[in-house]
C-alpha positions, 0 to 999 in steps of 0.5 A: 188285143187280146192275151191268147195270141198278143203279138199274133193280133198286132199284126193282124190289126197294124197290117191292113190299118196302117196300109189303108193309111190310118194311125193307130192306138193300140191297147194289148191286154194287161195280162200280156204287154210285153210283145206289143210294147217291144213291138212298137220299140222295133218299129221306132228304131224302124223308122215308123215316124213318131205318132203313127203307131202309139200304145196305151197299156192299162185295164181295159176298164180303165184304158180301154173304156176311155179309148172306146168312148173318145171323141177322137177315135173314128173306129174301134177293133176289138178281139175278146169277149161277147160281153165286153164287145157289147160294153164297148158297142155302148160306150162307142156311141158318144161318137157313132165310131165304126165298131169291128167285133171278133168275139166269142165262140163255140165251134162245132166239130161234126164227124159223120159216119163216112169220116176219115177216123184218123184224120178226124180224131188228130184233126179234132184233137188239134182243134180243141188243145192248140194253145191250151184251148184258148182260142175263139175259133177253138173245136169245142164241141165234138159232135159223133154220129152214133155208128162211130161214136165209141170208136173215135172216142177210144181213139180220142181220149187215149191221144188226149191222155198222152198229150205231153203237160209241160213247160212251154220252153221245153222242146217235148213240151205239147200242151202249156199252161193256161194264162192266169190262175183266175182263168185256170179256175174258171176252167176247172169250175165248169168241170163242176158244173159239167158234173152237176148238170149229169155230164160224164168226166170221160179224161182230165178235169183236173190241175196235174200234179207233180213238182215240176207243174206245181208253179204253171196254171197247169190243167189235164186235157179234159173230156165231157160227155154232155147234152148239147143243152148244158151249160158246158155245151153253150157256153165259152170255157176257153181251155182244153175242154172238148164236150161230147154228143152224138146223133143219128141224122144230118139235121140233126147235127146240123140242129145241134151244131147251130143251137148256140149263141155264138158264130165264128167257126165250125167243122165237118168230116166226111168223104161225100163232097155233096154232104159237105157242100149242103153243111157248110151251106147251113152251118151258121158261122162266119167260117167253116172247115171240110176235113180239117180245122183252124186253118187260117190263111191272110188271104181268107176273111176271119170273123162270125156272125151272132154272139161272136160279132162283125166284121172280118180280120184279114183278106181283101175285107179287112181293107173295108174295116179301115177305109172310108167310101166317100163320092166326088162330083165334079162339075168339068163345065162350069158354064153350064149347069151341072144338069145340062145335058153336053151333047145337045 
């Protein structure tokens, strides 16, 4: 599992798991072990029997490489990042075990010139700092028709400036910290390298101040205007970092929109249904939101194609990730051979 939504992915892993009849070995991330292991005491004092559901916390290059290479583990689910779903591919070879990878991404958020600003510029505003960024299917790149470019961007940046930094236990509290300070400077470092490729910082980039944030990987809602080739535009930051583009025509957006690596989620707004059916169609990614973004139901497969892996967590798919087809024959006359045909 992954540290962005720790206790979050138990249940979408254990669901379908265990009730395609499996036992099951979890590794949560050594950043955030605590839900996972209180999880698996509740289940014991459940009644779950003993060596069903098991836990192995440790470094994923330690704990996670050896149940990636076991002899003994027939499938592996992995939630995190390109790089280290590829090492696990490798290492999964010894055994040939079923791999199921729901990696990295860069969603595409498209606002056509027929959107709903006000639902466009909240709805993009959730996509890229829900949790602080930090989410695979995250609206990263904003991508504006040129005719309201100015407009939603205004309206952009003044709600991203008011959103409210803070202590996570605290009920006014909008947007927390980020999980480590190693991963806080990885955020900030593309700010760096937004500004060394051209990019215009147009909010944030920066760690607030303030005694009462001093002790949280605290980071500004952040906003770049980029071209759609820079590094901050291609490549996963992970954290509250919207970059901005525009353009003119549909395929171009559409251009734009599949010129990454990555495909897990993207998202259109527009009033024209016919629009968005063509869009949707060409988009490349495992999922696609009309007018809204990051919605998630159990019942609606979760997963991407490309860079951001295979496979899908939740819907009636993710049964197939933890069943195994096999084929029967029998023979119900033995006196004959099983070629013969019965009714002669």
């Amino acid at each position: 599992m992954p540290w962005n939504f720790p206790l979050m992915f138990c249940g979408w892993k254990l669901g379908p798991a265990l009730a395609a009849g499996n036992t099951v070995v979890m590794k949560p991330s050594e950043l955030v072990p605590l839900s996972t292991l209180r999880l698996c005491e509740l289940m014991d004092e459940a009644g779950v029997p003993a060596g069903v559901v098991n836990v192995v916390p440790g470094f994923g290059a330690v704990a996670g490489a050896h149940l990636a290479s076991h002899e003994g583990v027939g499938k592996i689910s992995f939630t995190g990042s390109t790089a280290t779903g590829r090492a696990i591919v490798a290492m999964s070879a010894g055994n040939l075990k079923r791999v199921q990878l729901e990696l990295g991404g860069k969603g595409a958020n498209i606002v056509f010139e027929d959107a709903n600003l006000d639902a466009a510029v909240n709805g993009a505003a959730f996509a890229i700092f829900h949790n602080q960024g930090q989410a695979c299917i995250a609206g990263s790149r904003i991508i504006l028709h040129e005719h309201i470019a100015e407009e939603f961007l205004e309206r952009f940046v003044t709600l991203a400036a008011s959103i409210r930094v803070g202590n996570p236990l605290e009920a006014t509290t909008e947007m927390g910290p980020l999980t480590s300070a190693l991963h806080r400077q990885r955020v900030l470092d593309y700010v760096d390298v937004a500004i060394e490729q051209g990019g215009e910082v147009l909010l944030g980039g920066v760690a607030p101040d303030g005694d009462d944030l001093k002790n949280g990987y605290y980071v500004r809602p952040t906003v770049v205007r980029a071209r759609p080739e820079d590094r901050v535009s291609q490549e996963e930051v992970f954290g509250p970092f919207a970059t901005v583009t525009t353009f003119t025509a549909d395929d171009e957006a559409l251009r734009i929109a599949n010129s990454t690596q990555y495909g897990l989620g993207n998202g259109l707004w527009t009033k024209d249904l016919s629009r968005a059916h063509r869009v949707a169609s060409a988009l490349r990614s495992g999922m696609v939101w009309v007018n809204s973004y990051k919605r998630v139901s159990p019942g609606s497969p979760f997963g991407g194609v490309g860079q951001s892996g295979y496979g899908r967590e939740m819907g009636f798919e993710a049964m197939h990730e933890y069943t195994q087809v096999k084929s029967t024959w029998i023979n119900v006359d033995a006196n004959l051979p099983a070629w013969y045909p019965r009714n002669l």
